[in-house]
Backbone as CSV, one residue per row, in Angstrom:
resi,resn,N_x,N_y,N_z,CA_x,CA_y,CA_z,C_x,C_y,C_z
1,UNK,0.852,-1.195,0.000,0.000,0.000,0.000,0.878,1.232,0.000
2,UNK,0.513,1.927,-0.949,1.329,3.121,-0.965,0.983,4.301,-0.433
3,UNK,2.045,4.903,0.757,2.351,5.721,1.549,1.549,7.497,0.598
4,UNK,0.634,7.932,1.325,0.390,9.161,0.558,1.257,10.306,1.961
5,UNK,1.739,11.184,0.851,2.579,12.364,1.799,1.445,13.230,2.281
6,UNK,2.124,13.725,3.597,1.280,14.851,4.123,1.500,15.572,3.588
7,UNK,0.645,16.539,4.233,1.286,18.537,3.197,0.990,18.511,5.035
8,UNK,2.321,19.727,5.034,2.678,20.011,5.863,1.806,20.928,6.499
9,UNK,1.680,20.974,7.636,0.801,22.214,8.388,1.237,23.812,8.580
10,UNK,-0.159,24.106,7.988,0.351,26.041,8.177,0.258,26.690,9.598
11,UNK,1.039,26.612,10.182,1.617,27.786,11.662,1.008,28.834,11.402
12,UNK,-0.455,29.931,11.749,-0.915,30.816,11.932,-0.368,31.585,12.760
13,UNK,0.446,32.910,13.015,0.655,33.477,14.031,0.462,35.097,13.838
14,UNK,-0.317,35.346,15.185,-0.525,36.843,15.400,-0.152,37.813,14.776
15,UNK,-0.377,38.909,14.268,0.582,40.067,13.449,1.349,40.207,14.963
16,UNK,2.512,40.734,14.563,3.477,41.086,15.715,3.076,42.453,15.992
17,UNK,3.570,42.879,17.129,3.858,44.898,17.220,4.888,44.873,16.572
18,UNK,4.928,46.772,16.018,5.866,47.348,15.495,7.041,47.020,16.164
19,UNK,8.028,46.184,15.582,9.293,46.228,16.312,9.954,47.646,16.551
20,UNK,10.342,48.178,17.476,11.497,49.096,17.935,12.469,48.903,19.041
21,UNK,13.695,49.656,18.949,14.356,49.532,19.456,14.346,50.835,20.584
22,UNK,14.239,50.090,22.190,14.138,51.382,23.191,14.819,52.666,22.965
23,UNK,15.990,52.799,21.913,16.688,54.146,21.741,15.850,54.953,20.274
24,UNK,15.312,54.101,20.003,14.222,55.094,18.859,12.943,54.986,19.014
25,UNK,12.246,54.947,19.967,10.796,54.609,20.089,10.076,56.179,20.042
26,UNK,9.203,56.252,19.485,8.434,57.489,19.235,7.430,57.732,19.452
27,UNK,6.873,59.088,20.165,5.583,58.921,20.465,4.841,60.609,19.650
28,UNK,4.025,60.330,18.958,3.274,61.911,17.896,1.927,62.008,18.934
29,UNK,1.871,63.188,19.208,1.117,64.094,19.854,0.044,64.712,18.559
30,UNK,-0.723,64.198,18.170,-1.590,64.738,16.752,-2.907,65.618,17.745
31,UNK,-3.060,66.564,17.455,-4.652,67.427,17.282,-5.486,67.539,16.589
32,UNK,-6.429,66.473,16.538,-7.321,65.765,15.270,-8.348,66.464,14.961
33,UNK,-8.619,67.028,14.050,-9.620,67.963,13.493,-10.854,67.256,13.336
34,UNK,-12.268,67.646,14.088,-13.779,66.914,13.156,-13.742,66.060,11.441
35,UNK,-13.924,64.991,11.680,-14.133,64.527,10.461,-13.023,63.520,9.815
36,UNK,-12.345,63.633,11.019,-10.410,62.474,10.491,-10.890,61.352,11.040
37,UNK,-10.931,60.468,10.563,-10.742,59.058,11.211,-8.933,58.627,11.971
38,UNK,-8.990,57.887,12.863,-7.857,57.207,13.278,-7.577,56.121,12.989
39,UNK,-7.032,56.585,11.267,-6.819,55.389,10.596,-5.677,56.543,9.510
40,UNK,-5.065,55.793,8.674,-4.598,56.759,8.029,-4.885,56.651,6.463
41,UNK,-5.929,55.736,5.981,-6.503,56.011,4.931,-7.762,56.177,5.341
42,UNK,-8.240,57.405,4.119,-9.514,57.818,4.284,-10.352,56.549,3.905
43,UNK,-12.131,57.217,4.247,-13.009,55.821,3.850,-14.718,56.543,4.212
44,UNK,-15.001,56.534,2.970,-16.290,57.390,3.003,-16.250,58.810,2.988
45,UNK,-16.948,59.543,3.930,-16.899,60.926,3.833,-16.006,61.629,4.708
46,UNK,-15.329,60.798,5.310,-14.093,60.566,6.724,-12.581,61.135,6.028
47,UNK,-12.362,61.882,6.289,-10.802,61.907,5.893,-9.199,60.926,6.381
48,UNK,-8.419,60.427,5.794,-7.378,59.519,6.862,-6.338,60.554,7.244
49,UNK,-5.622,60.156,8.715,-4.987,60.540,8.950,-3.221,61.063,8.097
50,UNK,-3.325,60.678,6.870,-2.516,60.735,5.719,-2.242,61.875,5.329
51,UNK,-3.768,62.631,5.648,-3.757,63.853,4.890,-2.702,65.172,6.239
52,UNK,-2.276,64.433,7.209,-1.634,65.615,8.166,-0.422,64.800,8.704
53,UNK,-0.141,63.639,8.555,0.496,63.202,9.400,1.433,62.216,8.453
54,UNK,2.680,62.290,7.781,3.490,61.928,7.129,4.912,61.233,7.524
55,UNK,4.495,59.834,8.620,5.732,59.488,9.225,5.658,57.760,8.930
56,UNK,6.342,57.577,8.491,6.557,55.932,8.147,6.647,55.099,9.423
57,UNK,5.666,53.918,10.205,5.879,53.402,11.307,5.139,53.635,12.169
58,UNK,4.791,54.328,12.633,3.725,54.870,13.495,2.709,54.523,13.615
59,UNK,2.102,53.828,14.769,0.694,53.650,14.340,-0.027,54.091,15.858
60,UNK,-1.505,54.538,15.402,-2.335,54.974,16.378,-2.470,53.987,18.157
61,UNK,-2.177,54.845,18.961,-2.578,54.407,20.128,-3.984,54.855,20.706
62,UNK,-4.792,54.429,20.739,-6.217,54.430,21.065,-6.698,55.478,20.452
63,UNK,-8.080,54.694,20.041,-8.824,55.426,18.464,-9.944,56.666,19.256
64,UNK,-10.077,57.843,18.503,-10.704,58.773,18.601,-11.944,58.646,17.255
65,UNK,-13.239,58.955,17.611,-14.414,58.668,17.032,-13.914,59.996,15.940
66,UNK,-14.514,59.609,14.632,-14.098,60.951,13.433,-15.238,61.894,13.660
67,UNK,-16.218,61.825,14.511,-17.193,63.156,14.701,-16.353,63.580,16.636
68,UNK,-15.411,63.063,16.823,-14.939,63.907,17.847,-12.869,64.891,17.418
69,UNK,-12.973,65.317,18.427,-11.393,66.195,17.795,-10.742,65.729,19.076
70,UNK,-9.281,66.347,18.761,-8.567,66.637,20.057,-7.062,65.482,19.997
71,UNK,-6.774,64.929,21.205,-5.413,64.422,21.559,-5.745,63.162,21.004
72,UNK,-5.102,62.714,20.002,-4.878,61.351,19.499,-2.896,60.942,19.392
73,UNK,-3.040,59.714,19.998,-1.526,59.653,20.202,-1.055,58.517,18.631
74,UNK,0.049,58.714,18.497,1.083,57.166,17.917,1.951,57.118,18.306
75,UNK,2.140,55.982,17.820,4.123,55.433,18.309,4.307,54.635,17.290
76,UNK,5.546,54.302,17.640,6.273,53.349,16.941,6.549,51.684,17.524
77,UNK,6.289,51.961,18.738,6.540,51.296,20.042,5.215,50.103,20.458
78,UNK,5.314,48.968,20.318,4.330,48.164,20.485,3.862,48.017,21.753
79,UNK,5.250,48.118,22.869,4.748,48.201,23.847,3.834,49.118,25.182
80,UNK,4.653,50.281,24.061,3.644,51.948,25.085,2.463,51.838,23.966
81,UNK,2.075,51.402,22.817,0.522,51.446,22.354,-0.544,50.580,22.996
82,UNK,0.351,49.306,23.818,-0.822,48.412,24.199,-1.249,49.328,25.645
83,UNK,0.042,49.783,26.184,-0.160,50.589,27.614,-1.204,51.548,27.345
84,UNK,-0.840,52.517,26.207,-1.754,53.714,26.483,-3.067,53.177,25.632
85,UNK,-3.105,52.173,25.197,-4.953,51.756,24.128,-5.473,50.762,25.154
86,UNK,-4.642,49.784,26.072,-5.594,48.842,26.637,-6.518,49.352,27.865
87,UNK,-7.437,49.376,28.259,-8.202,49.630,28.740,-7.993,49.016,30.309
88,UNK,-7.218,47.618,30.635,-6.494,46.864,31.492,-5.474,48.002,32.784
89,UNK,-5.045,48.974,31.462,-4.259,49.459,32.522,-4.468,50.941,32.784
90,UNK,-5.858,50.966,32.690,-6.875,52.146,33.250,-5.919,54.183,33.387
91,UNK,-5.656,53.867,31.875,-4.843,55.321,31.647,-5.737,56.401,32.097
92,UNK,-5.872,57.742,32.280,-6.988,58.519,32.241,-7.149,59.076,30.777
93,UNK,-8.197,59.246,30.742,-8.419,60.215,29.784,-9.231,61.312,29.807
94,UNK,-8.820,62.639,29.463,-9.458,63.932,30.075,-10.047,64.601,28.948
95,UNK,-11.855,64.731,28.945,-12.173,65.221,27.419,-13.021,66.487,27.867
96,UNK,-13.156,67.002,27.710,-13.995,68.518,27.233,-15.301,68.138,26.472
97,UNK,-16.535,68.825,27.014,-17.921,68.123,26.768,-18.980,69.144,26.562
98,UNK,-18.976,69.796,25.242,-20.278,70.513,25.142,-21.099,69.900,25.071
99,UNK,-22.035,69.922,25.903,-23.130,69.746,26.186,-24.729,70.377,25.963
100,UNK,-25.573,69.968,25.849,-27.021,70.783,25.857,-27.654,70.702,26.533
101,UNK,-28.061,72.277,27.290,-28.606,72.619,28.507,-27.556,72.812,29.456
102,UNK,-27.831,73.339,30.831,-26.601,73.521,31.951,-27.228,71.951,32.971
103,UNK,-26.104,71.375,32.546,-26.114,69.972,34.155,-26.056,70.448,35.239
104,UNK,-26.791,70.159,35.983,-27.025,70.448,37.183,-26.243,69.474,38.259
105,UNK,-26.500,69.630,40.151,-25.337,68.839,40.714,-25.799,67.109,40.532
106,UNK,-27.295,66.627,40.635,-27.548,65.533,40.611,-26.696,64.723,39.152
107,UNK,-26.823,65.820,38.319,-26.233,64.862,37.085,-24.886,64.522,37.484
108,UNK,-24.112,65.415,37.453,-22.832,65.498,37.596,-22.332,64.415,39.032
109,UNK,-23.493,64.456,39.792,-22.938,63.186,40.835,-23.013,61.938,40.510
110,UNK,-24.001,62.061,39.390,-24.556,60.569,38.631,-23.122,59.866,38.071
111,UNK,-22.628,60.813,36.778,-21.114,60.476,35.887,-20.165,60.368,36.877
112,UNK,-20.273,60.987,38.293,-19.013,60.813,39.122,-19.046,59.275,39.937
113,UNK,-20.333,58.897,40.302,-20.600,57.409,41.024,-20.758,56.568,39.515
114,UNK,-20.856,57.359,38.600,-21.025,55.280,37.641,-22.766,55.685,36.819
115,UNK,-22.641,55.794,35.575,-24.293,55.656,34.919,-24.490,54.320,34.164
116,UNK,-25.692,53.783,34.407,-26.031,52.867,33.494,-26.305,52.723,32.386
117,UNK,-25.248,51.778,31.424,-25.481,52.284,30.071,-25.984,50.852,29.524
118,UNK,-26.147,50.639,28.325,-26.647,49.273,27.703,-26.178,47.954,27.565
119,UNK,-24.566,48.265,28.134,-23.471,47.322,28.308,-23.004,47.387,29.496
120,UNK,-23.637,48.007,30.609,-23.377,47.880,31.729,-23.224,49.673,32.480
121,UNK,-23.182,49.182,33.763,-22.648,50.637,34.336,-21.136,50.921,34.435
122,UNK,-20.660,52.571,34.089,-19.807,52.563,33.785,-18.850,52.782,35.380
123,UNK,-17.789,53.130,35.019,-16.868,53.252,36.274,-16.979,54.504,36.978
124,UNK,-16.642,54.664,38.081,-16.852,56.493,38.766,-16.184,57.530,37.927
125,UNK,-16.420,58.363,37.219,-15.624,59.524,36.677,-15.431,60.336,37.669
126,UNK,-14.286,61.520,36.973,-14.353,62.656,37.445,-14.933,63.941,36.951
127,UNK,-16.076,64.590,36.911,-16.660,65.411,36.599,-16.925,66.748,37.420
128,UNK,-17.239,67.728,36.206,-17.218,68.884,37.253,-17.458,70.092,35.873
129,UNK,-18.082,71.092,36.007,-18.691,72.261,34.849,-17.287,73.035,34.723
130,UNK,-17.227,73.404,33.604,-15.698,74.522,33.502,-16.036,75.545,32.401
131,UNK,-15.892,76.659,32.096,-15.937,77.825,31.292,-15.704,77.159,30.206
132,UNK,-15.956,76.883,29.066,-15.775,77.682,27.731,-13.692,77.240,27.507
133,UNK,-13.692,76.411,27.053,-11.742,76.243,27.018,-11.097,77.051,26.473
134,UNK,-10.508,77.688,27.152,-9.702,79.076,26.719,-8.841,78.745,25.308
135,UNK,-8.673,79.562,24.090,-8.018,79.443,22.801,-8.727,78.322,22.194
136,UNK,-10.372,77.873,22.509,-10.552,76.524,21.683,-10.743,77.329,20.003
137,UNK,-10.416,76.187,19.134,-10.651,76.668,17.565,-11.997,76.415,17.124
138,UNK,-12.075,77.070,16.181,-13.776,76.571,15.605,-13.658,75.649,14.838
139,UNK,-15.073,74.766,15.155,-15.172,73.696,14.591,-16.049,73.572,13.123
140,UNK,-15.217,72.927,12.147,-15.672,73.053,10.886,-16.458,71.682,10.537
141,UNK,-17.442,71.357,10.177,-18.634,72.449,10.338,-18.695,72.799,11.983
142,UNK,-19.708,73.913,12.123,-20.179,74.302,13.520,-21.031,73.219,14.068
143,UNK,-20.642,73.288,15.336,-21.855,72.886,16.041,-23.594,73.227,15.911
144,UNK,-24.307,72.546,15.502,-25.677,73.095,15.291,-26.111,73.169,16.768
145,UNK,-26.909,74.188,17.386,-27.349,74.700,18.559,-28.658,74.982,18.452
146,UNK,-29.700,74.897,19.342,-30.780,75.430,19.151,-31.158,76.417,20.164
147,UNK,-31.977,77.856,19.284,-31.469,79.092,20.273,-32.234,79.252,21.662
148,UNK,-33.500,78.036,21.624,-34.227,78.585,22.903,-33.276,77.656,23.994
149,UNK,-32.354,76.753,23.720,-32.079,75.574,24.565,-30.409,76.351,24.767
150,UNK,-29.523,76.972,26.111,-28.347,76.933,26.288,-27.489,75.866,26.155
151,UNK,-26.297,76.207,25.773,-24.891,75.080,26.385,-24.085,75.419,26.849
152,UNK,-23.000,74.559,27.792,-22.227,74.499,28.539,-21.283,73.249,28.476
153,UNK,-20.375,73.503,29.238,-19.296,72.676,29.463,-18.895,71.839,30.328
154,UNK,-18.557,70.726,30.057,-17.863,69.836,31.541,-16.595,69.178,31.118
155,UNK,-15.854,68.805,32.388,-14.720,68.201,31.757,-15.261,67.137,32.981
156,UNK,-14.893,65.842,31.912,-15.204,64.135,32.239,-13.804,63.521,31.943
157,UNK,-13.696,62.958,33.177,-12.302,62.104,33.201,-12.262,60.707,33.388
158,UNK,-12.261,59.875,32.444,-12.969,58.543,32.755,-11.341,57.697,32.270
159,UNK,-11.602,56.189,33.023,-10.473,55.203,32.517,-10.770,53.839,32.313
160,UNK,-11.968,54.228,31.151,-12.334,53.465,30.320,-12.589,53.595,28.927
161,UNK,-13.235,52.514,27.880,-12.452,52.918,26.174,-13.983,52.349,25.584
162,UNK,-15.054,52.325,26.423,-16.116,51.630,25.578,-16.390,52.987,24.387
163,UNK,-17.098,51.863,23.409,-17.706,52.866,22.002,-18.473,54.085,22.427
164,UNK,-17.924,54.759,22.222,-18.540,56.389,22.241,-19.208,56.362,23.390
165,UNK,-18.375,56.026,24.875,-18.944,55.947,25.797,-19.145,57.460,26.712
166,UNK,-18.137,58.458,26.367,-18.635,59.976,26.548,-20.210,60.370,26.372
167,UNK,-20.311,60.120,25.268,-21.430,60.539,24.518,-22.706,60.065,25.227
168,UNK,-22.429,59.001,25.421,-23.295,57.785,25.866,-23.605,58.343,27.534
169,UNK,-22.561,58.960,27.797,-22.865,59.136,29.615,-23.465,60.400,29.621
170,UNK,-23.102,61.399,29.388,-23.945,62.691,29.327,-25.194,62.353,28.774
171,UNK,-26.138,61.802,27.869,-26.896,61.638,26.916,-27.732,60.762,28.395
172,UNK,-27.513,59.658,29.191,-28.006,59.180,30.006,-28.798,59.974,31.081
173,UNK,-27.943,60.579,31.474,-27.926,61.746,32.454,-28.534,63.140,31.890
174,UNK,-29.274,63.255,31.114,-30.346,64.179,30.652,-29.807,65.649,29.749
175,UNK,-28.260,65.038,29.261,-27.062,66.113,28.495,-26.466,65.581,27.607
176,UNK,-27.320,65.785,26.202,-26.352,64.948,25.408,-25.215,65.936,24.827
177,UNK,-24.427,65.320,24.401,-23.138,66.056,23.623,-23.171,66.495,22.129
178,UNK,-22.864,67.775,22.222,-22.779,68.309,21.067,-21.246,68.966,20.412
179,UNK,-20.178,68.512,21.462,-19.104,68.902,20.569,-18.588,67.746,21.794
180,UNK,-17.328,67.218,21.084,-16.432,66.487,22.386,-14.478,66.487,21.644
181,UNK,-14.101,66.980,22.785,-12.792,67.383,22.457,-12.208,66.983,23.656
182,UNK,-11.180,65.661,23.449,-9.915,65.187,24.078,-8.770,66.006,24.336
183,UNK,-8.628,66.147,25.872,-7.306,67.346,25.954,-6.252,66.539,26.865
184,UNK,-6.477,64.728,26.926,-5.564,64.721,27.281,-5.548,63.230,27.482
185,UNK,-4.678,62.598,27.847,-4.486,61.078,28.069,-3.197,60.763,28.987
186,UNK,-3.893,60.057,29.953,-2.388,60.086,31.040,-1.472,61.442,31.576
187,UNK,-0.401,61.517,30.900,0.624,62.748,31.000,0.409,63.628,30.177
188,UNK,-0.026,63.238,28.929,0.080,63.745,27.268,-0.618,64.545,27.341
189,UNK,-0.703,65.784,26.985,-1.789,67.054,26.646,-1.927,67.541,25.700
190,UNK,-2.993,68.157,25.078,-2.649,69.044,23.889,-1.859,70.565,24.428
191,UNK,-2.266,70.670,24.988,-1.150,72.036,25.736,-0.564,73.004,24.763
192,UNK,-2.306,73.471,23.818,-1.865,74.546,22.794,-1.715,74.502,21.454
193,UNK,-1.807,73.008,21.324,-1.334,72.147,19.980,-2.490,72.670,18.739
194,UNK,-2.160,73.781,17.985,-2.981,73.890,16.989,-3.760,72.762,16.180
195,UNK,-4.986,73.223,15.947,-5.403,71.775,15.369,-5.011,71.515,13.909
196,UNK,-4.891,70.335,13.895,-4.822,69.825,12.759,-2.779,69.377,12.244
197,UNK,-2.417,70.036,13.443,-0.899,69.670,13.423,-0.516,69.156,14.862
198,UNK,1.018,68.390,14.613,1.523,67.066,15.423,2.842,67.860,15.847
199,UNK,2.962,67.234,17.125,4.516,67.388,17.506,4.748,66.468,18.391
200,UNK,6.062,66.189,18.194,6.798,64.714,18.540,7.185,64.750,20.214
201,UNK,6.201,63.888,20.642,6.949,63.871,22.699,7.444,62.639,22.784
202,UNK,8.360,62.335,21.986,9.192,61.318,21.670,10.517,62.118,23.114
203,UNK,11.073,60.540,23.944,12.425,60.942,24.734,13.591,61.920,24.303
204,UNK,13.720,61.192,23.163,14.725,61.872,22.134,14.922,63.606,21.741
205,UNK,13.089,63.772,21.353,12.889,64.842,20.945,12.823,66.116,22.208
206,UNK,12.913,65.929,23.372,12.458,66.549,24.486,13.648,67.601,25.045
């Protein structure tokens, strides 16, 4: 009886992280304009990050929704993207929250103990009303407003990554969002960062 050959078996393995080496690891500080996806090819009516950001290697550390703006990070570095995107190791993140109507203290104690959302209740934030963010840019398009209804501001500090879970918590709590702008993640700030341009808080570069 004659012996039929195997075919050998295909080894599936994980895409790797970006290899780097600890003396070149890089980290881009981007100020993402309404309407960019965190991706760097465009797709639909979304623009990619291609169109501002021209660095070979780099790839996004935790994704920003393309109807929100503000601090979106990259690296080069596989290991500070899983740190600052996994949700495991509870980074902060500090966003700026126009809102519709003025929240009052019950709301604001609500987002600070935990709101119930459709996937569960979320974790305690830090919340609290703040002026109007000094030097913010206008947003292209504008915010649509309606004139009998005011808005206002809060800054929400949460250290968690569910889908458009900002949005989702004000909107619970009787304030939904009408502009939302990221000013910060962990250490990282925009700290002035014109929109729509990057600067490098890479070790190296400092």
């Amino acid at each position: 009886m004659q012996n039929t050959p195997r075919r050998p078996r295909l080894s599936v393995r994980a895409a790797p992280s970006p290899p780097t080496p600890a003396s070149e690891s890089r980290l881009i500080c981007f100020n993402k304009p309404y309407g960019v996806l965190s991706q760097f090819t465009p797709e639909g009516r979304w623009r990619g990050l291609q169109d501002f950001i021209d660095l070979p290697g780099v790839y996004v550390a935790g994704r920003l929704d393309a109807d929100s703006e503000g601090l979106l990070l990259l690296t080069n570095d596989g290991k500070l993207q899983a740190r600052i995107s996994d949700p495991r190791f509870k980074m902060e993140k500090t966003y700026w929250v126009q809102v519709e109507g003025e929240p009052d203290d019950a709301a604001l104690t609500a987002l600070r103990q935990g709101v119930m959302l459709n996937d569960g209740i979320t974790l305690p934030a830090r919340a609290q009303r703040i002026p109007p963010p000094e030097g913010l840019w206008e947003r292209d398009p504008p915010v649509r407003v309606r004139q009998t209804i005011p808005t206002s501001w809060i800054e929400l500090v949460i250290r968690e990554g569910r889908n458009r879970q900002v949005r989702r918590m004000t909107a619970a709590v009787g304030y939904p969002t009408l502009r939302l702008i990221r000013a910060a993640i962990g250490p990282y700030r925009l700290q002035g960062l014109p929109q729509g341009t990057w600067k490098d808080d890479s070790p190296s570069a400092m």
